[in-house]
N, C-alpha and C positions, 0 to 999 in steps of 0.2 A: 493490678487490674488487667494489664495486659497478657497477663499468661494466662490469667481465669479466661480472658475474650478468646482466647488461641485455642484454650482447651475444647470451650462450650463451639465454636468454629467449629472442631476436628469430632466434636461426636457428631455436630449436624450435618456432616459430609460425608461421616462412614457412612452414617443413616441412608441418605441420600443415593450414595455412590452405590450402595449394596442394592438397592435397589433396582437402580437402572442395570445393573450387571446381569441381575435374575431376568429382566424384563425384554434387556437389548440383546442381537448379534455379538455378544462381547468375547473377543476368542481368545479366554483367558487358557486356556490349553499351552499358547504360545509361551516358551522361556524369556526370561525376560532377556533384554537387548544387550546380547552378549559383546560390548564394541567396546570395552576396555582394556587400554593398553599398559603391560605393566611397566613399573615404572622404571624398574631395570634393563628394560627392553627399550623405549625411549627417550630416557633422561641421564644426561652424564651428569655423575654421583659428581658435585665438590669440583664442580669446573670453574676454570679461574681466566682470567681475564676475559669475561662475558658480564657486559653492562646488562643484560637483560634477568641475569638470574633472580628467581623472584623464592630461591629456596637454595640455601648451601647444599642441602641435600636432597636425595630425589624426592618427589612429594607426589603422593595421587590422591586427587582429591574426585570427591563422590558428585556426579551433575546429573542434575534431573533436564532432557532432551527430549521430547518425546518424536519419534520419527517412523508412523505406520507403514511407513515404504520400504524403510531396512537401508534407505542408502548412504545414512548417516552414519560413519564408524569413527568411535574416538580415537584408533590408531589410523585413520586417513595419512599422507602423507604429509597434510600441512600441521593436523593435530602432533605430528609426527618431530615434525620439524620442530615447532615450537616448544614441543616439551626437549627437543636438543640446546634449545638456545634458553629456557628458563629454568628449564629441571621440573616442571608440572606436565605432569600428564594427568589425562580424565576417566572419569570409570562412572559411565550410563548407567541408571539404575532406572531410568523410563523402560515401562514394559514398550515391547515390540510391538503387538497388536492392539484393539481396541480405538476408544475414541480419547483423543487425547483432554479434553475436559474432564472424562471421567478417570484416566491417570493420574492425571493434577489430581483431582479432589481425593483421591484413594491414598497418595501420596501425604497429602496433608491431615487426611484422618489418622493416618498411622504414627503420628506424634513423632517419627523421625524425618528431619530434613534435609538433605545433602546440600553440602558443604556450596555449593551455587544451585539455579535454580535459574535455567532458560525458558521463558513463558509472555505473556503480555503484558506489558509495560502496566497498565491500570489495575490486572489481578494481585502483581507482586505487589503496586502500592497498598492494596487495600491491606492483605494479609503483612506488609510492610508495619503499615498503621498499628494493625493490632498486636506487635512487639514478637512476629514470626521469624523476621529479616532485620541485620543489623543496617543502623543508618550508617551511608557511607560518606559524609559530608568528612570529618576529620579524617577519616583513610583516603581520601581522594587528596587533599593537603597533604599528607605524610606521605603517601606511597606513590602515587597516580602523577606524577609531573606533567605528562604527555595529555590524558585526558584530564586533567586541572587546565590546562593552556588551550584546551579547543573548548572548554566550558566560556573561560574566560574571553573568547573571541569568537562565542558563539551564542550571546545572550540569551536568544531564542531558546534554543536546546535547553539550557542550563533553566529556565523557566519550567520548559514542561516538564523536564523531569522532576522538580522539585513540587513536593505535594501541600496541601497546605499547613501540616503543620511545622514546613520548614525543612523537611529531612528528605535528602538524597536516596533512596534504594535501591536504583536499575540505573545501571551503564546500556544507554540504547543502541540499537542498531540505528545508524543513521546514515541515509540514501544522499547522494550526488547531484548533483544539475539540478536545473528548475524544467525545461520543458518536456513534457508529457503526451499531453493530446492536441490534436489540430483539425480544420477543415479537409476533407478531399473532396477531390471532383474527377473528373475523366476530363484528359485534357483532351485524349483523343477526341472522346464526341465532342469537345467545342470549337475544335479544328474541324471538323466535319459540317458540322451546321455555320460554321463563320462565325463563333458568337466568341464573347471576350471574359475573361475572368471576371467573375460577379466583384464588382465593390462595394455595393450595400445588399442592404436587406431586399429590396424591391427589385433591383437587378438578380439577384437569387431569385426569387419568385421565378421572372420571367425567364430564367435559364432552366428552371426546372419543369417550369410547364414547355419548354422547346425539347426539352428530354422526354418526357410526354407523349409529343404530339407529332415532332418527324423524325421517327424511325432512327437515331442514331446510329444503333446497331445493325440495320440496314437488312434485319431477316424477313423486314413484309409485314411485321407484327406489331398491335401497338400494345408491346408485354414491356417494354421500359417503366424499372421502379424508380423514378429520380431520387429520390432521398432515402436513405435506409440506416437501421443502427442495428449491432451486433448485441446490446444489453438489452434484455425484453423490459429489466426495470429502469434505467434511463430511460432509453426508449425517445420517446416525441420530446422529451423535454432537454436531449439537449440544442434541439432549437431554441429554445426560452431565452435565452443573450441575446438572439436577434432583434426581441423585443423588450432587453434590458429588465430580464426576467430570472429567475433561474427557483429549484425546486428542491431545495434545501436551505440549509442555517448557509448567512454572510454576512460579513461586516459592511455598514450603510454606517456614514457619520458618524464612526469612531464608536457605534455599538454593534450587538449582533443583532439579526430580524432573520426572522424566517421567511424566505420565500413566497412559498403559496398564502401568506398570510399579508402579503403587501397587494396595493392596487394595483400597482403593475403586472400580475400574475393574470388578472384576469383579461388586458391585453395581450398577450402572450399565449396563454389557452387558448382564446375564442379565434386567434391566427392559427394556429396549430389544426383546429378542429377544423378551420377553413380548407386547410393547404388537405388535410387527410379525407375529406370531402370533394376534392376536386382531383384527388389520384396524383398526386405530389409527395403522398407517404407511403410507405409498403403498406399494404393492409394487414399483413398478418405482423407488426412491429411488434405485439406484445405476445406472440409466442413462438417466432420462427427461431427457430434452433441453427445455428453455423451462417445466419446471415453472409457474412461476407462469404464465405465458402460457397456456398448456395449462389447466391446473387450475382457474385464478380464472376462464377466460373462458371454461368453460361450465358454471359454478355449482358446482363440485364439492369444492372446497378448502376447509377452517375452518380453519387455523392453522396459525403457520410461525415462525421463527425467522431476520431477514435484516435488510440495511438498511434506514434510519430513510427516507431519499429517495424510491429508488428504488419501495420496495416501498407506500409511500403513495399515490404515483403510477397507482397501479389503479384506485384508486377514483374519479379522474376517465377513465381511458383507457377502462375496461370501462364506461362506463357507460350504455350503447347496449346494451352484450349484456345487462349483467347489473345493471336498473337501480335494485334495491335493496342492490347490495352497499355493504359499510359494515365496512372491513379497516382495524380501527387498533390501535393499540399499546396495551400492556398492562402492569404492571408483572411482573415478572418471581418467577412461583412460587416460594413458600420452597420449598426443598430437603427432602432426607428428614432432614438435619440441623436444620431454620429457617432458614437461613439464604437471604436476599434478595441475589439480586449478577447483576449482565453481565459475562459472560465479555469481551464485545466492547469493544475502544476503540482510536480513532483513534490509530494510532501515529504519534510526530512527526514519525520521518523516511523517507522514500518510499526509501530504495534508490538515491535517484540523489544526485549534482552534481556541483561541477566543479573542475577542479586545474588548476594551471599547470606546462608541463614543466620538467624541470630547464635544456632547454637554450634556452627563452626568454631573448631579451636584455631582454623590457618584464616583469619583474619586478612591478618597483614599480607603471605603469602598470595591469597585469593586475587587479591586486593592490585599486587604489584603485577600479578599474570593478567589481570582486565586490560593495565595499564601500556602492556608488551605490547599488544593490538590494535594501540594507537600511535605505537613510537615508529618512523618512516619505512625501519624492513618489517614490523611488524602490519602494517598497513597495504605494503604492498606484497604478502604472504598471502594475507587473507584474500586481496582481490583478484591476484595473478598466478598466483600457485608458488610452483618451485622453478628459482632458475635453472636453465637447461632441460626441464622435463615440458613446462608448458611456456615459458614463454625466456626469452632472450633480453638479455640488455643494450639499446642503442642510444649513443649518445645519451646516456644516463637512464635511460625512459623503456619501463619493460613492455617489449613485442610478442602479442604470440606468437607462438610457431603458427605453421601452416597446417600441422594435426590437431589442433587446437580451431581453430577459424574454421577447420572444415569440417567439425560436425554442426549436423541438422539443431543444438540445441546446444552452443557452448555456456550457457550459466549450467545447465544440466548434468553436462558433462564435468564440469568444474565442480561441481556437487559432487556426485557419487563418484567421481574416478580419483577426486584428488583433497577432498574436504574442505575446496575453498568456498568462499559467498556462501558460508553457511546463513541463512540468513536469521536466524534466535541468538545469535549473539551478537555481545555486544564490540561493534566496530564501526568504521568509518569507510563506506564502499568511496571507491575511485569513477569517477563516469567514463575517464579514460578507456577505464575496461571497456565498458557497453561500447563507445563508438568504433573500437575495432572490428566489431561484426555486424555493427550497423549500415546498413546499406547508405548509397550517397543520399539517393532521392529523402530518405527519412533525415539524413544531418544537414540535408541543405532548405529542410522544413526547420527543423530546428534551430536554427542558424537563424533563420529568418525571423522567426518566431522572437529570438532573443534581440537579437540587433533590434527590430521593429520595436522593442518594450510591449510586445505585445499582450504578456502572459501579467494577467491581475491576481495580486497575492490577498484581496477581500473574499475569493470563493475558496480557498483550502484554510480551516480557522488552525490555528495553532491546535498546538495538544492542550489540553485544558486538563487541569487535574478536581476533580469533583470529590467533597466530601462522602462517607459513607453513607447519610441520610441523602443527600442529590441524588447520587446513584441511585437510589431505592425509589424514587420519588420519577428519576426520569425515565425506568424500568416500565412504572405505573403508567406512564402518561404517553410515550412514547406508540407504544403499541395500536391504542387505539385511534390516534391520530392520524399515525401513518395507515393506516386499516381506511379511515375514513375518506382521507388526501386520494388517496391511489385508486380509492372505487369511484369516488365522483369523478374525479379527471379522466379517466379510462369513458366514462358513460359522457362526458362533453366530447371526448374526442373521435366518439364513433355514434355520434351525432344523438345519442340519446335523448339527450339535455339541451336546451337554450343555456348556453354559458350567462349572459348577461342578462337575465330575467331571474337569475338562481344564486347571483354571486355573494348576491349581500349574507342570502339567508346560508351560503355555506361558509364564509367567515363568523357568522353568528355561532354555529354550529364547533367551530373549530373553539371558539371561543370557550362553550359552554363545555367541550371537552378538556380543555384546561391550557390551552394554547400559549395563554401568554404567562400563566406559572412558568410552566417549559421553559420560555424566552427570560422568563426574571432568574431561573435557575442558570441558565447558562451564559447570560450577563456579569450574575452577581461571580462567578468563576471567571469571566474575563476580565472582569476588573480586577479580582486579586489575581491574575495573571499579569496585567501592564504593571499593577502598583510593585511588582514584587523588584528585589533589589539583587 
């Protein structure tokens, strides 16, 4: 049954895929992705005393990558490295150009699969399901020691990759550290007006209406946006936690609820529509383009709500335009409840990594090379590069160099110069990395963040693995919801609407659009997610 499902799959996809190719920009002109290395060229044939070899003899095996940039090369130096130390080297058969969905599904119409297959964790489960990819539960016990030991000490993980009918398919990419995002404000303007770091909700208010109202910036003008967000679709809502609100699925008393569908939502909007009524919000929040860019960098911005890196980052880039600014992090307003919490945190697993097909013959092979990338120099290959080209060993602990820290974009660089932090496969990034180029202001938010307990793990849900019917079901339901959600709240918040003269009848509404199906669907997936063993 399952090779019948794989087949009747792969005609409804050529069908599909042939389609959009006629229809789309698709620049199938392009050769496909010339990035394989041979295996003579990277793999010492019959090398001996290397615990890593995952083939006595050189082995190249065929991986689907898809990478429209071109900066993805299988002979990179780390792909380079690692097929020295296992005898596997790779050979790209994702085309070069086009859109990578219509790759994938061109690929699986063509009834040949290569030998692994780097893509998103819930597409490989499905085509998993339908007997496209072998399960990897017994080769992760046989071959896999290293990633067997971070399952077994990583409950979590080992959950969501596991789909419901029990079988393992994707070795995930999975991310480091927990905090993410934070409050900012301008220290400088609250040094300037005398005012003190906001501790609750109501003390924000009045800090934002003093950003307002005397001239912080001090050009004469009353052009102060106090609060502003860089996501046109977050946007106002991630104010919502101030009123112990928020504007998505979370977990409430050990189930999930969706947000806009609880009463507290409608606290939380009708503040919101207040605060953007009284010039406390940027008015163009739902479609200014480069906010922070725009806003910080001609004095106008006090406060925001984003990430810990990135958004640290201003304070030395503006600082030619604007060279008293001083934008750092903050601990996060008690609520209109008391309570202290970030919505924000680092989820562990990115959405991607990688499986092997069912109809690979290097199984075992495949199998032992996932496992290289979890074992210590395997781990710190992927994160760090190569020693002596990008980074140095101290006291045990790899440093970058200083050509390394000092470009404008070192994950970027570490991508295309040297194939590490590739991010579709499947490994275990180090945070280590990230805080050598992270500025102090952003890890002494972080820090804070962590120490304080501040960051709550009820706003990011686990990966949830959904049956084939779910998915189908929350495809349906999804759309029109969020269609719904986003038009009415946009029309409360730019005063269209009386929030609370209309609340009932737009919960009714959400209802009759199928609201709480949604929520029994992704319950009934939580719970076989906690029960699972």
């Amino acid at each position: 049954m399952k090779r019948k499902s794989l087949l009747v799959l792969s005609m409804l996809l050529l069908g599909g895929s042939l389609l959009s190719a006629c229809g789309g920009n698709n620049n199938a002109s392009q050769e496909p992705g010339n990035t394989q290395a041979s295996p003579e060229a990277t793999a010492t044939e019959g090398s001996t005393g290397n615990s890593y070899l995952a083939s006595e003899k050189a082995l190249n095996l065929d991986i689907f990558y898809f990478d429209n940039t071109g900066t993805v090369k299988m002979d990179a130096p780390v792909l380079k490295k690692a097929a020295e130390l296992t005898n596997i080297s790779l050979n790209n058969v994702a085309s070069a150009g086009g859109e990578e969905k219509q790759a994938y599904n061109l690929m699986l119409a063509s009834g040949t699969i290569p030998d692994i297959i780097s893509y998103y964790t819930a597409d490989l489960n499905t085509i998993g399901d339908q007997g496209a990819l072998a399960p990897l539960n017994e080769a992760i016990d046989k071959y896999a020691p290293n990633f067997k030991k971070f399952l077994d000490e990583n409950e979590d993980v080992k959950k969501a990759i596991t789909t419901p009918d029990g079988n393992i398919y994707v070795v995930p990419f999975v991310a480091d550290g927990t905090a993410s995002t934070g409050w900012f404000i301008r220290q400088d303007w609250l040094d300037k007006l005398g005012l003190q770091e906001p501790k609750t909700v109501d003390e924000f208010y009045e800090v934002l209406k003093a950003f307002r109202d005397k001239d912080p910036n001090g050009n004469g003008k009353k052009d102060e946006v106090p609060y502003f967000q860089r996501d046109n679709v977050v946007g106002v809502f991630s104010l919502l936690p101030l009123w112990d609100a928020f504007h998505t699925f979370y977990i409430k008393d050990n189930k999930i609820v969706f947000g806009p569908y609880e009463d507290q939502f409608e606290t939380g909007i009708s503040n919101i529509a207040k605060w953007y009524s009284e010039g406390l919000i940027d008015k163009e929040i739902y479609t200014r383009a480069k906010a922070r860019e725009a806003l910080l960098g001609n004095n106008t911005a006090g406060a925001t709500h984003d990430w810990f890196a990135s958004t640290s980052n201003f304070n030395n880039s503006l600082k030619e335009q604007v060279p008293d600014i001083n934008l750092i992090p903050f601990a996060p307003p008690a609520s209109a409840s008391g309570k202290v919490f970030e919505v924000g945190m680092r989820a562990k697993l990115s959405g991607y990594g990688w499986a092997i097909s069912a109809q690979s013959k290097h199984l075992e092979e495949a199998m032992k090379y996932f496992d290289f990338w979890w074992t210590e120099e395997g781990r710190r290959l992927f994160n760090f590069g190569l020693e002596g080209d990008t980074y140095t060993l101290v006291d045990g602990k790899p440093i970058f160099t200083d050509d390394v820290l000092s470009q404008p974009a070192v994950n970027g660089y570490l991508v295309e110069k040297f194939g590490a932090q590739l991010p579709k496969m499947g490994a275990w990034q180090d945070f280590s990395y990230e805080e050598q180029w992270t500025n102090e202001i952003a890890l002494k938010g972080v820090k804070a963040y962590q120490d304080g307990n501040f960051i709550s793990a009820d706003y990011t849900l686990p990966t949830l693995n959904f049956t084939e019917e779910e998915q189908k079901r929350i495809g349906e339901l999804k759309g029109q919801i969020d269609t719904f959600f986003a038009e009415k709240t946009q029309k409360w918040v730019m005063g269209g609407e009386d929030v609370a003269a209309n609340f009932a009848a737009y919960k009714e509404q959400l209802k009759k659009l199928g609201v709480e199906e949604y929520l029994g669907i992704y319950n009934e997936a939580y719970t076989r997610y906690l029960e699972m063993k």
